[in-house]
KEKE-3310 file (N, C-alpha, C; in steps of 0.2 Angstrom, whole numbers, plus 5000, padded with zeros to 4 digits):
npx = (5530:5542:5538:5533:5546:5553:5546:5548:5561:5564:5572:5567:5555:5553:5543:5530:5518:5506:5497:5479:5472:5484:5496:5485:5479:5491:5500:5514:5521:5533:5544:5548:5561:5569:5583:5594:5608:5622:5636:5652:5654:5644:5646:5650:5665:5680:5683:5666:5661:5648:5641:5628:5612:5597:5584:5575:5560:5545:5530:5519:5505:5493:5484:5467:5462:5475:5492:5507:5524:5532:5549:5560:5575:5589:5608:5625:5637:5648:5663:5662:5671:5680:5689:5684:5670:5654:5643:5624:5607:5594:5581:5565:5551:5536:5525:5509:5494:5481:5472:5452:5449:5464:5480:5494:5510:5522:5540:5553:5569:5584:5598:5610:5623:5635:5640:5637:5645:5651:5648:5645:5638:5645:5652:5664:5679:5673:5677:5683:5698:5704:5705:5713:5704:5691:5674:5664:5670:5673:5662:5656:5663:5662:5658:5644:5635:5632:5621:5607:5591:5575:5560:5547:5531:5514:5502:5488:5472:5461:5451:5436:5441:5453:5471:5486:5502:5513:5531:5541:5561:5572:5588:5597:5614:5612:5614:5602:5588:5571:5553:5539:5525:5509:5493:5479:5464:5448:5439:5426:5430:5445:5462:5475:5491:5504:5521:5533:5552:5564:5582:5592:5604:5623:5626:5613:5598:5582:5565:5548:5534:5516:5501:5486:5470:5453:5440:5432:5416:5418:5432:5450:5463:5480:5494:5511:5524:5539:5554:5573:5582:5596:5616:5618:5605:5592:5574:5559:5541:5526:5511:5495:5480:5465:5446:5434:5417:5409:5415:5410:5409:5422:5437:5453:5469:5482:5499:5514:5530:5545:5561:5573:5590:5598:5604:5607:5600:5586:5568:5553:5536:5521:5506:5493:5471:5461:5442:5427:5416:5403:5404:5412:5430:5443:5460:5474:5493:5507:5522:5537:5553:5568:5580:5573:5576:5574:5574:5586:5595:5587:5594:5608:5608:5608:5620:5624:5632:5634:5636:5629:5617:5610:5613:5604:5592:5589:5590:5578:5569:5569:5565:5553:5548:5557:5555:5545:5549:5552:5558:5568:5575:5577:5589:5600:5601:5613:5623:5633:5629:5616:5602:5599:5612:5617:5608:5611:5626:5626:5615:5626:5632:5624:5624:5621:5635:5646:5640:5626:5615:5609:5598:5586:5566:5564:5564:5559:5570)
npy = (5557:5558:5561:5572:5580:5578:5586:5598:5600:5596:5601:5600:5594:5580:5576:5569:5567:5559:5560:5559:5544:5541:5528:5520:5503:5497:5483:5483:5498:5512:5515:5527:5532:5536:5540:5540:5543:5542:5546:5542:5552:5562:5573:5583:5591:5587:5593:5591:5585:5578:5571:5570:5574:5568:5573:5567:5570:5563:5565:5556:5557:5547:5550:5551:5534:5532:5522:5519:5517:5517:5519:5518:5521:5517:5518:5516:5526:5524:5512:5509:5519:5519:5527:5540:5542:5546:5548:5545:5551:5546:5552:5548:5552:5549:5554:5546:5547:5539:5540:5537:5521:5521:5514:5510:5503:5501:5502:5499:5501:5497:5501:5507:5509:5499:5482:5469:5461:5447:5430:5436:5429:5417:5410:5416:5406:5398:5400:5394:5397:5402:5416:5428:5438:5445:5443:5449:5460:5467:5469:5479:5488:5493:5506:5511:5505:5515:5522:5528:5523:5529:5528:5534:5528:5534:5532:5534:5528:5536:5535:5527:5507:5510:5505:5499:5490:5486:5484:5482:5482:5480:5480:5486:5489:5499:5503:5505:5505:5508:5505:5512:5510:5515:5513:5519:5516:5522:5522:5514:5497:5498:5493:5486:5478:5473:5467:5463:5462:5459:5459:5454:5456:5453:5466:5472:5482:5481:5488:5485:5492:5492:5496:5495:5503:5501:5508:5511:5503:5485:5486:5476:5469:5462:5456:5450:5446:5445:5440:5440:5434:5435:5432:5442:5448:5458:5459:5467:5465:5473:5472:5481:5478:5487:5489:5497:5503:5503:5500:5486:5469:5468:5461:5455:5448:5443:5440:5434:5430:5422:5419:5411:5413:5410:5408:5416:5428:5438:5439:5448:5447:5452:5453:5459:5462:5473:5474:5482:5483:5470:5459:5453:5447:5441:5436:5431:5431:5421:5415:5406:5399:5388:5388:5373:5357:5344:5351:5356:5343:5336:5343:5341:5328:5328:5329:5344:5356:5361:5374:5380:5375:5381:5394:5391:5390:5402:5413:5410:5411:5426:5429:5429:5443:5453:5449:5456:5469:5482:5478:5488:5490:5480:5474:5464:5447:5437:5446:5455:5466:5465:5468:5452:5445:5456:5455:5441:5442:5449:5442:5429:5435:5433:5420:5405:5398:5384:5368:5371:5376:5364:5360:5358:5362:5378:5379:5387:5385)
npz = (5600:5595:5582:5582:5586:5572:5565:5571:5569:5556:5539:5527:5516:5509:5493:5486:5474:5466:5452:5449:5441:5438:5430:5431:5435:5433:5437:5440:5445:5440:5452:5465:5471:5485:5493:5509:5512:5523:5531:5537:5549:5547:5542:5556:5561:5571:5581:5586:5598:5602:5591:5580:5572:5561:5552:5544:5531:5523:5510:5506:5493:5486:5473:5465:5460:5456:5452:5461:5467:5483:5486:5502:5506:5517:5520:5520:5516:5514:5522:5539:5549:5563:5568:5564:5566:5572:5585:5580:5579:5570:5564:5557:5548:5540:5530:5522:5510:5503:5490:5484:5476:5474:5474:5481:5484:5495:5500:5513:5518:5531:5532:5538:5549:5549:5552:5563:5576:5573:5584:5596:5605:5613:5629:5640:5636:5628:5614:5598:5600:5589:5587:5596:5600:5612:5606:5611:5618:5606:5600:5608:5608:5596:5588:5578:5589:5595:5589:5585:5578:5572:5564:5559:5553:5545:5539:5530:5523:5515:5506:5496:5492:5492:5494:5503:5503:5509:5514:5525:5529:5542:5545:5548:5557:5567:5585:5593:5587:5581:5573:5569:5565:5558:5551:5546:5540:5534:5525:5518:5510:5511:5512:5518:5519:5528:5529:5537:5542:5552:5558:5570:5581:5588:5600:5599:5601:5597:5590:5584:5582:5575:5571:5567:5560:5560:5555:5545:5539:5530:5529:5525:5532:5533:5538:5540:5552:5552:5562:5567:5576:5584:5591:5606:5606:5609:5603:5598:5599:5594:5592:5584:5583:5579:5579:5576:5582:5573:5559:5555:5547:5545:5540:5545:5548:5558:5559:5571:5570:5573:5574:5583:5588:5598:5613:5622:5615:5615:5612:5613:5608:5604:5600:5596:5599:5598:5598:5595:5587:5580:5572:5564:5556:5563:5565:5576:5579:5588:5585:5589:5588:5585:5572:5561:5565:5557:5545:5544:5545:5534:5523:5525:5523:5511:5507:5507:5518:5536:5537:5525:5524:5536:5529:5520:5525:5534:5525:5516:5525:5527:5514:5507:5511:5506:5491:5490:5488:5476:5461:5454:5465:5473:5463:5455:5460:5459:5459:5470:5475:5476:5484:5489:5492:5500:5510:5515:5518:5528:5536:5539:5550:5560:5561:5572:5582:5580:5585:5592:5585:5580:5590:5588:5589:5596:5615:5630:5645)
capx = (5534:5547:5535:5535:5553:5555:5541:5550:5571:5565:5574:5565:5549:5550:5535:5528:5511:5502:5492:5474:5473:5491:5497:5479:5477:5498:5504:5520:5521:5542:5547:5549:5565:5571:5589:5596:5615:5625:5641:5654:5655:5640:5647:5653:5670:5682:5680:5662:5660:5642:5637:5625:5604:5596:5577:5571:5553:5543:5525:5517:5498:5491:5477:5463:5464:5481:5495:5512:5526:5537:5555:5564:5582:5594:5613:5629:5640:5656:5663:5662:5676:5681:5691:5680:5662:5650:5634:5617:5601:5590:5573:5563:5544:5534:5517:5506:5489:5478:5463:5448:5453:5470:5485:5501:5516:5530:5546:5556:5573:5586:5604:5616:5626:5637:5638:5636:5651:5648:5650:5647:5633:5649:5655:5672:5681:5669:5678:5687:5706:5706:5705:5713:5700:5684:5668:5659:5673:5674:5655:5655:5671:5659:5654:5639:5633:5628:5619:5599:5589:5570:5555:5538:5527:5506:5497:5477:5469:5455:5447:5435:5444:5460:5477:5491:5503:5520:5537:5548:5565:5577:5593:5606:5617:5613:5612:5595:5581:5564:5550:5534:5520:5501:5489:5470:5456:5446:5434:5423:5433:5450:5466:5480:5493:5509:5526:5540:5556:5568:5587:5593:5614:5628:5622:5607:5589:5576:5559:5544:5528:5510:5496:5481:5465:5449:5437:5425:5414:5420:5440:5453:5469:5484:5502:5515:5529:5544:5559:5577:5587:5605:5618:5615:5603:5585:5569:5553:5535:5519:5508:5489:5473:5458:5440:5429:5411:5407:5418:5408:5412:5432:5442:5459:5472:5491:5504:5521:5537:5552:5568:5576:5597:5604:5599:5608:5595:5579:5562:5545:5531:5514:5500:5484:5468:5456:5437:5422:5411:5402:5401:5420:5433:5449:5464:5481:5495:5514:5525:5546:5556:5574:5580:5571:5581:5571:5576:5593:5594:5583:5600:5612:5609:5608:5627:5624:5636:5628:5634:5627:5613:5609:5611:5598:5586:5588:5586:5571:5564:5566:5565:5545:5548:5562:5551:5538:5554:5551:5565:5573:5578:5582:5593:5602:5601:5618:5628:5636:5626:5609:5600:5598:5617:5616:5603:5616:5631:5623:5611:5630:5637:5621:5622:5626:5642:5648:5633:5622:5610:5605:5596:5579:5562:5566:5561:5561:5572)
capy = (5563:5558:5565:5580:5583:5580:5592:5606:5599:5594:5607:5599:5588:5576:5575:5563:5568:5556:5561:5555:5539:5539:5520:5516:5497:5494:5478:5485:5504:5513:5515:5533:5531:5541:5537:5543:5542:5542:5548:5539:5558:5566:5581:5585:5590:5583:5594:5590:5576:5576:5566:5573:5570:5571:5570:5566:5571:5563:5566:5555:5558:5542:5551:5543:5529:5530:5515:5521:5512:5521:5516:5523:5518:5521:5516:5521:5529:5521:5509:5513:5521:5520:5535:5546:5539:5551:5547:5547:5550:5548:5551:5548:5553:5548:5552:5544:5547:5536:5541:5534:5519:5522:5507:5513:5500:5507:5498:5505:5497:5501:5496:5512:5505:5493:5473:5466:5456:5438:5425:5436:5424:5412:5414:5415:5398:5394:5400:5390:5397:5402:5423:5431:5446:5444:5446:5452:5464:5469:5471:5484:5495:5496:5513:5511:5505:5522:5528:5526:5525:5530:5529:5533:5528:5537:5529:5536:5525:5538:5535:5520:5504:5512:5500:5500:5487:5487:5478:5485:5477:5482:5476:5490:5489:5503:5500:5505:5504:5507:5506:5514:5510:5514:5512:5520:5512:5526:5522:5506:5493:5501:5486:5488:5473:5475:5463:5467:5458:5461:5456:5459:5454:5457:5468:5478:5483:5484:5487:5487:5495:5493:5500:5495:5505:5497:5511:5510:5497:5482:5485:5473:5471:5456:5455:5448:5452:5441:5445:5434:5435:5430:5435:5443:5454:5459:5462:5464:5467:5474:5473:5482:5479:5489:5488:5503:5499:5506:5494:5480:5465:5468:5454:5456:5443:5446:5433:5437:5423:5422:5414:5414:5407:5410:5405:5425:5432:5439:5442:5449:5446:5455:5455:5461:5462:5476:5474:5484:5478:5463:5455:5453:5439:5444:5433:5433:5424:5422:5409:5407:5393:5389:5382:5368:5351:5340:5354:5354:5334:5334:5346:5339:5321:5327:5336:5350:5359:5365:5384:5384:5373:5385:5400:5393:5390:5408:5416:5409:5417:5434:5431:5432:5451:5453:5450:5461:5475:5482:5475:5492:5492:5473:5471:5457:5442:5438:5451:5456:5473:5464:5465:5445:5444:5459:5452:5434:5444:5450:5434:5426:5438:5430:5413:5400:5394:5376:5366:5374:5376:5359:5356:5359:5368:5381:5376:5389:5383)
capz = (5602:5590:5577:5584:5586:5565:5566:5574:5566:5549:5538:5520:5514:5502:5493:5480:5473:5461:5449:5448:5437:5435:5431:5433:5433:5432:5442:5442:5442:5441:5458:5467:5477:5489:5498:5513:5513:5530:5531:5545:5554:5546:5542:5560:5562:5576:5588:5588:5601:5604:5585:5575:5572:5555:5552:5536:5530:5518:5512:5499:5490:5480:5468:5464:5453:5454:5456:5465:5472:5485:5490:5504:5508:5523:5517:5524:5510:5516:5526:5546:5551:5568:5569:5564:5567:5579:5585:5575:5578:5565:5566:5550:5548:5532:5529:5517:5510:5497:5490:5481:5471:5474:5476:5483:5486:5499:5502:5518:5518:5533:5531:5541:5555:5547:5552:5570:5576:5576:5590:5604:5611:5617:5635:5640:5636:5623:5609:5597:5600:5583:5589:5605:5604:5614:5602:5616:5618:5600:5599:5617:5606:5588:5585:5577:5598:5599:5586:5587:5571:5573:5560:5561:5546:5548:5534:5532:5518:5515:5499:5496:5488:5493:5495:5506:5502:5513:5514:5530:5533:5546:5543:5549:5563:5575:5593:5594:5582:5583:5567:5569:5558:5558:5546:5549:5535:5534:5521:5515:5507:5511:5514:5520:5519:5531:5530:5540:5545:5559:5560:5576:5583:5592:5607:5596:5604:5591:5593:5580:5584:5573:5574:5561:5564:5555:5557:5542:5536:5526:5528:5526:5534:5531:5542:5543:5554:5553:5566:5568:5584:5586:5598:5614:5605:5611:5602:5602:5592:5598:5584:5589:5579:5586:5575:5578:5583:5563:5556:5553:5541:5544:5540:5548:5552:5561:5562:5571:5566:5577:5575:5590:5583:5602:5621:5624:5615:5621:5611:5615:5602:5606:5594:5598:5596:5601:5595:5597:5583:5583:5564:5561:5557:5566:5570:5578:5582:5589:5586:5593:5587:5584:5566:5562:5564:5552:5538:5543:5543:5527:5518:5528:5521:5504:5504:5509:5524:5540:5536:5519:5525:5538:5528:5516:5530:5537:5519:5516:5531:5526:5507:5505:5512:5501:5484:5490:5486:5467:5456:5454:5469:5473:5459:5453:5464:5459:5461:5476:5476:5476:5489:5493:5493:5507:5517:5516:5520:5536:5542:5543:5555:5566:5561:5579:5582:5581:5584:5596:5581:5579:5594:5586:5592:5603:5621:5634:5649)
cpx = (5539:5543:5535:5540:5554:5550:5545:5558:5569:5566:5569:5558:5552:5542:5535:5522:5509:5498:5486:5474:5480:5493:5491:5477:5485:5499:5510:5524:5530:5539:5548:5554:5568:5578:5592:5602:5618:5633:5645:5654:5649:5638:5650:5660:5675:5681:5673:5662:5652:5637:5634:5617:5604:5586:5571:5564:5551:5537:5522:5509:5497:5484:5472:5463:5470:5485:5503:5516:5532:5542:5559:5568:5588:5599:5618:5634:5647:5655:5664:5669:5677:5682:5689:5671:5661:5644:5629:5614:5597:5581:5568:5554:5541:5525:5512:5497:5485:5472:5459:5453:5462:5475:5494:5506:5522:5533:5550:5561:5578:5593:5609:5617:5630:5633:5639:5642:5648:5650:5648:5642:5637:5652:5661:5674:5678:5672:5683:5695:5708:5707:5706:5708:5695:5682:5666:5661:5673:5667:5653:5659:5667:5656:5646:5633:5629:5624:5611:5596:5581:5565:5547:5533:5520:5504:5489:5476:5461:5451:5442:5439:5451:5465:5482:5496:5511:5527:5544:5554:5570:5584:5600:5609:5617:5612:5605:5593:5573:5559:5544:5529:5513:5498:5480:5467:5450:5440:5432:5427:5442:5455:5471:5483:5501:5515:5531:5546:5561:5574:5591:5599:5616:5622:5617:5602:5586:5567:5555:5537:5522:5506:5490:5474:5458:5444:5429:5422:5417:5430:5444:5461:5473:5493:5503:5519:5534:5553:5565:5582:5593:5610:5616:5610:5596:5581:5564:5547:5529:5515:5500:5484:5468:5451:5435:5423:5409:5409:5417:5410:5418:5432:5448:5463:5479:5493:5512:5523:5541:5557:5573:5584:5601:5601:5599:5604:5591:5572:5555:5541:5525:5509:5494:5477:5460:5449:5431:5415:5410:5401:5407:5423:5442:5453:5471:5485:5503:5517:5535:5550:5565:5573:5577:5577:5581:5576:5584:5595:5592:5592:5605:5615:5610:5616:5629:5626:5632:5628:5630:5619:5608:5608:5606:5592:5583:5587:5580:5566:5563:5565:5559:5544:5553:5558:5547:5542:5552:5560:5570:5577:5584:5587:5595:5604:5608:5625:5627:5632:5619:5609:5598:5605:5620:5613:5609:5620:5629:5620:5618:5634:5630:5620:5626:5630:5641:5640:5626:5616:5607:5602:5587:5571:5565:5561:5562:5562:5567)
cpy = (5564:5563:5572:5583:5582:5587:5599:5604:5598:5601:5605:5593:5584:5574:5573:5564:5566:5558:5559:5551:5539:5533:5518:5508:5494:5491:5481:5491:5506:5517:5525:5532:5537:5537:5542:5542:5545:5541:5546:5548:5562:5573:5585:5585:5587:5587:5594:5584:5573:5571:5572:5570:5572:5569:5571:5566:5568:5564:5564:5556:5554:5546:5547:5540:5529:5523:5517:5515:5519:5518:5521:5518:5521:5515:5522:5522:5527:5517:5513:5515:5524:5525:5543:5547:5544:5546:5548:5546:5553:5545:5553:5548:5552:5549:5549:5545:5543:5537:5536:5530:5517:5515:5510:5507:5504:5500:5502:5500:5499:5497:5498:5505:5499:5486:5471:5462:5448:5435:5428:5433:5420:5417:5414:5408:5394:5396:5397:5391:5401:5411:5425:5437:5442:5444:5449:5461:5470:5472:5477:5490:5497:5503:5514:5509:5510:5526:5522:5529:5524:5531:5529:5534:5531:5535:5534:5534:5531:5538:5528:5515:5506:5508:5501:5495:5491:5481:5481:5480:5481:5479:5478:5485:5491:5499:5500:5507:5504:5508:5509:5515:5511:5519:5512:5518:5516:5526:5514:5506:5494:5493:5489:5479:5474:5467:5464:5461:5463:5457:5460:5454:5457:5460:5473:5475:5487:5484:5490:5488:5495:5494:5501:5497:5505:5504:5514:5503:5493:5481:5478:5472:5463:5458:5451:5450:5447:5443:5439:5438:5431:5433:5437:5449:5455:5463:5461:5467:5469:5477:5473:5481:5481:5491:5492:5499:5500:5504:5489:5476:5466:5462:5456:5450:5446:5440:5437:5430:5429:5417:5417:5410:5406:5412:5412:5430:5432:5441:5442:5451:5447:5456:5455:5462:5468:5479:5477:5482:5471:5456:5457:5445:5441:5435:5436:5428:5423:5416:5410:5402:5393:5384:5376:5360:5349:5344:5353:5349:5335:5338:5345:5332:5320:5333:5340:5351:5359:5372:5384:5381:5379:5392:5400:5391:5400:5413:5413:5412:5423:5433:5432:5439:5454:5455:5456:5467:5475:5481:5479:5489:5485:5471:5464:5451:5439:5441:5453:5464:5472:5467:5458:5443:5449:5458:5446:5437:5445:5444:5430:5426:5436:5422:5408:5398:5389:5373:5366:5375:5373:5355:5358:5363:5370:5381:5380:5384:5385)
cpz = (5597:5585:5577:5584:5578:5564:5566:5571:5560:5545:5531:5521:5509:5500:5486:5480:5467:5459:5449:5442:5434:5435:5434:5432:5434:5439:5445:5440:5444:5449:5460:5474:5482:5495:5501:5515:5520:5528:5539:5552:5553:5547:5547:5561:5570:5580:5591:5593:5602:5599:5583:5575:5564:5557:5547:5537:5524:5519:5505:5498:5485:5478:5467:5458:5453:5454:5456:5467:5474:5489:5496:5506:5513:5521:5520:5518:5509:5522:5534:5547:5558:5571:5569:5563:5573:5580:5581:5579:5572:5566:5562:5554:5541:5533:5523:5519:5505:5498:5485:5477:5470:5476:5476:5486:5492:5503:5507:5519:5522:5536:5533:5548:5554:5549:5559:5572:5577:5584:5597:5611:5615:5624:5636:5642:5631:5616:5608:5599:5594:5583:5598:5606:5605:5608:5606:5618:5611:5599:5604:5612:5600:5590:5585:5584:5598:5595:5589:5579:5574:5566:5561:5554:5548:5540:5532:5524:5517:5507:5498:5492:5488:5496:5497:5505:5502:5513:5517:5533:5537:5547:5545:5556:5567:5582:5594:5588:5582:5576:5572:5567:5561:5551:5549:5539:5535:5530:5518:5509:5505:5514:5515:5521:5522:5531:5531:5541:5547:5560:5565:5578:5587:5598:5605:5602:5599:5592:5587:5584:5577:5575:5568:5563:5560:5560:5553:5540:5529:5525:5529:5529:5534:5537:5544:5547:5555:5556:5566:5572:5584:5592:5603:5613:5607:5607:5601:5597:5596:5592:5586:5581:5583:5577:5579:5577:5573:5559:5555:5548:5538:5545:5540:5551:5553:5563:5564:5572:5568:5576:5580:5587:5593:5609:5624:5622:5617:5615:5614:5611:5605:5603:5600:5596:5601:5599:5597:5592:5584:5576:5562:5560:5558:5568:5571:5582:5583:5590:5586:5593:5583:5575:5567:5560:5560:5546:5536:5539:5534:5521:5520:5525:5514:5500:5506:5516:5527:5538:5532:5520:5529:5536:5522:5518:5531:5530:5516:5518:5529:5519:5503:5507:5509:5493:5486:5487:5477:5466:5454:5460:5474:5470:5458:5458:5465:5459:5468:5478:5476:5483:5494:5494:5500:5512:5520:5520:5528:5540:5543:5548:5560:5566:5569:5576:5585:5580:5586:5590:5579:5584:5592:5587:5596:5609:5625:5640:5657)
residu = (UNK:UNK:UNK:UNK:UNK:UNK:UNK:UNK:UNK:UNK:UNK:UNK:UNK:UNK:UNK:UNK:UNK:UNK:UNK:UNK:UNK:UNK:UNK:UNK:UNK:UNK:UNK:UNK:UNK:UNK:UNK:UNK:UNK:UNK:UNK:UNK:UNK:UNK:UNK:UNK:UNK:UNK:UNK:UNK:UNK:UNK:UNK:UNK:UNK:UNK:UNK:UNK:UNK:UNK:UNK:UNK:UNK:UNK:UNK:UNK:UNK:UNK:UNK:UNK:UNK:UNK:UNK:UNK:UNK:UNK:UNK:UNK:UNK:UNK:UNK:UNK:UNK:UNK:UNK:UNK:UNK:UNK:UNK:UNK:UNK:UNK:UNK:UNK:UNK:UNK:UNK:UNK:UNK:UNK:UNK:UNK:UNK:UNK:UNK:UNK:UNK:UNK:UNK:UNK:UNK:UNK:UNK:UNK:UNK:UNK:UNK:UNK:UNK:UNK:UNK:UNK:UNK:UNK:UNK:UNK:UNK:UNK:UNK:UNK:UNK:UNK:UNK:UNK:UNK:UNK:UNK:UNK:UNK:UNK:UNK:UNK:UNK:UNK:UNK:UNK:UNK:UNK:UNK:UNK:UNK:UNK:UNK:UNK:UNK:UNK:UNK:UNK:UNK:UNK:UNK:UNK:UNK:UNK:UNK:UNK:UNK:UNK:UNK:UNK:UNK:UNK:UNK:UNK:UNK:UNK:UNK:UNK:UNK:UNK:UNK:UNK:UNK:UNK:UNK:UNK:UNK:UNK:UNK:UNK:UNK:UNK:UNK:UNK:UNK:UNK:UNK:UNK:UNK:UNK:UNK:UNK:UNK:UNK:UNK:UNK:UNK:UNK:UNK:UNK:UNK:UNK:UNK:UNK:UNK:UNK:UNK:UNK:UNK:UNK:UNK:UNK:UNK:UNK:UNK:UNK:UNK:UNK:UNK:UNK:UNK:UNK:UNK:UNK:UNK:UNK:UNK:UNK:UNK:UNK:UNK:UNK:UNK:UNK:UNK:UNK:UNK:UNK:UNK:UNK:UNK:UNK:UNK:UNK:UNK:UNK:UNK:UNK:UNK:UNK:UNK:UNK:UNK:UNK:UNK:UNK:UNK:UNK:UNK:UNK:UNK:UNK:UNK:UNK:UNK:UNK:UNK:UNK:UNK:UNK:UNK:UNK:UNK:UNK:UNK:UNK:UNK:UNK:UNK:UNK:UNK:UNK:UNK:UNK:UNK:UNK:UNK:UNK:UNK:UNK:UNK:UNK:UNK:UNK:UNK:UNK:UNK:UNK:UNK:UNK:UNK:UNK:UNK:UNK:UNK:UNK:UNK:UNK:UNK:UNK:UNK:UNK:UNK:UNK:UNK:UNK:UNK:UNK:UNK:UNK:UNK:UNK:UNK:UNK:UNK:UNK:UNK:UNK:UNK:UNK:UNK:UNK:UNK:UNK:UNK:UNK:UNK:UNK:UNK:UNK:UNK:UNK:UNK:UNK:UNK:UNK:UNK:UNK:UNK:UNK:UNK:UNK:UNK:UNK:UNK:UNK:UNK:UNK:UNK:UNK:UNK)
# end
């Protein structure tokens, strides 16, 4: 239904149309970015109180024989300013098509809504003295609570030997969040390759949805989907494979990885598997655990702090979704402007406090 409403609001398309055999054979073709800048009032003057919506279009065409890479990026243009921050809704649609032969990369990066307040998983009494403001408090009064960020990806691999190859991170701050990916295989020997990661804080609700649809003979399909939970935030995954009777000799597997950092947060990890063909090799599989101790322990005994310890567990995590990003757009590792320096910045406004995060696998109570 969201589809529908950019349908009928989207004022422009973006459109990316690769030529046939363009970068045919290139490992690593230049990048086609598309960034979506957010403005703290977006454009609404003050007597506006209602916010504002935007609902960006794209619509990419991989040729045949082509090799493409497509970036889109949501980034907020300045710092949040409380004063004059509205509401958003944004509610992104991209469509993509790849024909014969075709291999198209697409990187979806989404980083509006500033930074989560930290600590607000402790109860009242648990915090060290060192702040008289709540966090809990602090996090209830953030602005960006109100906006809701929406995307809906539609994939159609129609050409044979046709390539999708993904890498969606969620990373902003709005209150709400939801991704929306599906990818149909439309044609013998078509792949699609999905890697997601999920940072979810403070009092966010985020929600990933996939949806891989194996529907000719011989397709292949590969996911990851890795999500990390802190504060009192809640989220969740439902990731659906369905294999049409006419899709035989699919090979498909799906894994979802959870870091659970805080007892106040909540996730729900749904993979599935819905098979009508009888000559496949399907798996699937969900796993939910807190930092690992040993690792800790193991960098712990060699020097190394718990924070920095800790925050070079939790970057790891996301950093096999992180490379899959083209090098434009990642930048310098070292600089403050990277992206592996902005994923940091944010994984430490969810890192547990004191030492609740050295109690090892996580155990449901």
């Amino acid at each position: 239904c969201f589809a529908a409403l950019n349908s009928i609001r989207t004022g422009a398309v973006a459109l990316m149309d690769v030529p046939a055999g363009l970068n045919e054979g290139a490992d690593d073709p230049k990048s086609v970015v598309i960034i979506n800048g957010q403005t703290a009032n977006m454009g609404c003057s003050d007597d506006e109180k209602d916010g504002a919506s935007c609902h960006p279009r794209v619509l990419a065409i991989a040729g045949e024989g082509s090799s493409s890479a497509l970036v889109q990026t949501y980034i907020d243009l300045s710092e949040t300013d409380e004063t004059v921050n509205k509401a958003k809704l944004t509610n992104g649609f991209t469509q993509i098509y790849i024909k014969k032969g075709a291999n198209l990369t697409h990187a979806y990066v989404e980083e509006t809504g500033g930074i989560v307040t930290p600590g607000v998983e402790l109860s009242s009494g648990d915090e060290d003295g060192s702040s008289t403001v709540d966090p809990r408090e602090m996090e209830s009064k953030r602005s960006a609570l109100q906006n809701t960020h929406l995307e809906s990806i539609d994939v159609h691999v129609a050409g044979d030997d046709g390539r999708y190859t993904a890498a969606i991170m969620g990373l902003g701050g709005n209150g709400r969040s939801r991704i929306s990916l599906s990818a149909s295989l439309l044609r013998p020997g078509a792949h699609a390759s999905l890697n997601g990661f999920v940072l979810a804080g403070g009092a966010q609700r985020t929600e990933t949805k996939t949806n891989i649809h194996h529907v000719a003979q011989g397709t292949t399909s590969q996911q990851t989907q890795r999500n990390m939970v802190g504060g009192r935030a809640t989220s969740s995954f439902r990731g659906r494979i369905r294999v049409e009777q006419s899709a035989q000799q699919t090979d498909s597997d799906q894994l979802s990885r959870t870091v659970l950092l805080s007892e106040k947060a909540r996730v729900w990890a749904v993979p599935s598997l819905e098979i009508i063909a009888d000559d496949v090799k399907c798996t699937h599989g969900a796993t939910v655990s807190d930092l690992s101790e040993e690792e800790l322990f193991y960098l712990r005994s060699r020097g190394v702090d718990i924070e920095t310890a800790r925050n070079m567990l939790m970057y790891a995590f996301v950093d096999e979704v992180g490379q899959a990003v083209p090098a434009a757009v990642r930048g310098n590792d070292d600089l403050d402007s990277g992206l592996k320096r902005r994923c940091i910045k944010r994984l430490q406004n969810v890192v547990p406090q004191g030492e609740r995060a050295v109690k090892g696998e996580f155990q449901s109570s």
